[in-house]
C-alpha positions in Angstrom: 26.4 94.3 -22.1 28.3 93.5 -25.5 26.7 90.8 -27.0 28.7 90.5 -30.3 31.1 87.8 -31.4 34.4 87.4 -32.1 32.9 87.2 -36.1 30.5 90.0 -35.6 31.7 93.5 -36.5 30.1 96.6 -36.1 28.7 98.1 -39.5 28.9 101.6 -40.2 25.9 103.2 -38.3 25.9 107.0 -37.9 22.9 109.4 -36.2 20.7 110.3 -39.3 18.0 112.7 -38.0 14.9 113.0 -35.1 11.8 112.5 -36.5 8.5 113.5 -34.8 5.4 112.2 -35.1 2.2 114.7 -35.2 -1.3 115.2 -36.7 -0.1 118.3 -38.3 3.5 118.2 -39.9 3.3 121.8 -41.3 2.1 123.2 -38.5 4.7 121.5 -35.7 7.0 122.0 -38.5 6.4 125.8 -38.5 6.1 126.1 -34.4 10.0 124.5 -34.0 11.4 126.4 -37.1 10.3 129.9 -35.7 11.3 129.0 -32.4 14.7 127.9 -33.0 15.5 130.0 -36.0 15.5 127.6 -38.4 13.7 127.3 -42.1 12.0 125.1 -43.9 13.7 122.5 -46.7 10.9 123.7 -49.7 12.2 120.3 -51.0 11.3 118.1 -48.0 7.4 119.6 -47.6 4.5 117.7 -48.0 1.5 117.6 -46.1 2.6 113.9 -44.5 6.2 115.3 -43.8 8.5 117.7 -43.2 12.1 118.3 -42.5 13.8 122.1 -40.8 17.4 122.6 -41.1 19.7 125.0 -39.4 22.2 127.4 -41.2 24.7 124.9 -40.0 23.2 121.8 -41.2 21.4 120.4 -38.2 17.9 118.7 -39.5 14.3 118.1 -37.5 11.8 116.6 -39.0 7.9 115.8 -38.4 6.4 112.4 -40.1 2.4 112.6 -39.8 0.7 110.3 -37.2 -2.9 110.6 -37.4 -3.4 108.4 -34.2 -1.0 110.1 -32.6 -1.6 110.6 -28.7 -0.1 113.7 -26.7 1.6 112.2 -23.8 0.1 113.2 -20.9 3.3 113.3 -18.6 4.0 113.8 -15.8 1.1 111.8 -15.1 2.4 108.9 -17.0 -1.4 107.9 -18.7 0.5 108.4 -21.8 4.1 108.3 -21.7 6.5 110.4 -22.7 8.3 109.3 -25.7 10.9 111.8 -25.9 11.7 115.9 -25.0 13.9 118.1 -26.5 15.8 120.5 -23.9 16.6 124.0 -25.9 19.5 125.7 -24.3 18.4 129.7 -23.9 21.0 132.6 -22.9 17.1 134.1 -21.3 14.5 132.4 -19.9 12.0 134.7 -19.3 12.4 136.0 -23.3 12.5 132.7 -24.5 9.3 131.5 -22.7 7.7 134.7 -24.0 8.6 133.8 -27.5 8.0 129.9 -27.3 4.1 131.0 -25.6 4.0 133.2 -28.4 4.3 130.5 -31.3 1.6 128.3 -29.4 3.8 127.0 -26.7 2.3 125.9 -23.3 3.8 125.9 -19.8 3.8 122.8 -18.3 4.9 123.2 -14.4 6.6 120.3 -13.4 7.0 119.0 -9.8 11.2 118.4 -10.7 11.4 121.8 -12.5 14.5 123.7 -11.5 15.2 127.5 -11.6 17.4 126.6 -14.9 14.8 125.0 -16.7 10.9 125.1 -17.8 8.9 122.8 -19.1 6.7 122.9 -22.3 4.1 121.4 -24.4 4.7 122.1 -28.4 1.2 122.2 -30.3 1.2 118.5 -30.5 1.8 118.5 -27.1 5.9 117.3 -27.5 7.0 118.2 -24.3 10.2 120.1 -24.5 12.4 122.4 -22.2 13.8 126.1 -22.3 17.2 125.2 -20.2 19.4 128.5 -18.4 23.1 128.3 -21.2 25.5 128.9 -18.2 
């Protein structure tokens, strides 16, 4: 529902960045720029945050949360608050990589043969998805 006025325009808003929260910054930091290939701006690292950027410019970053609570999903004690879905040419080699930076498999009663479901080391969860 559009619920502006005839003398309410728009502003200029544009996407910025994701930002998640964590205990550990550096650490989630580290997990998602090995796993996607990405590095680590030396000029946006501090122990309370962190940003990763791709060679192309796309930016993550990790603010720290020190009550921060792992959502529990699926069973819904703690919400999920968001998931990234990572698109992956191989499954079975990217799940070996992602379980190999700390990555846990999360089975999921709506998983499908092109996707799997993880927990980061916060416990973000997050998907390996089949690129057709």
């Amino acid at each position: 529902m559009n619920v502006l006025s005839a003398e309410v325009t728009r502003p200029a808003i544009r996407f910025g960045s994701t930002v998640l929260d964590t205990p550990n910054p550096k650490q989630l930091s580290r997990f998602y720029a090995d796993l996607l290939g990405w590095t680590v701006d030396p000029e946006d690292d501090s122990d309370d945050w962190v940003t990763i950027r791709s060679a192309d410019g796309a930016q993550l970053m990790f603010q720290q949360a020190t009550s921060f609570r792992a959502p529990t999903w699926p069973d819904g004690q703690v919400p999920q608050q968001f998931h990234l879905d990572l698109m992956v040419a191989d499954l079975d080699a990217a799940q070996a990589y992602a379980e190999s930076l700390g990555a846990v498999r999360r089975e999921s009663p709506d998983e499908a043969e092109h996707f799997r479901v993880f927990l980061d080391p916060s416990g973000h969860p997050f998907c390996l998805c089949q690129d057709d």
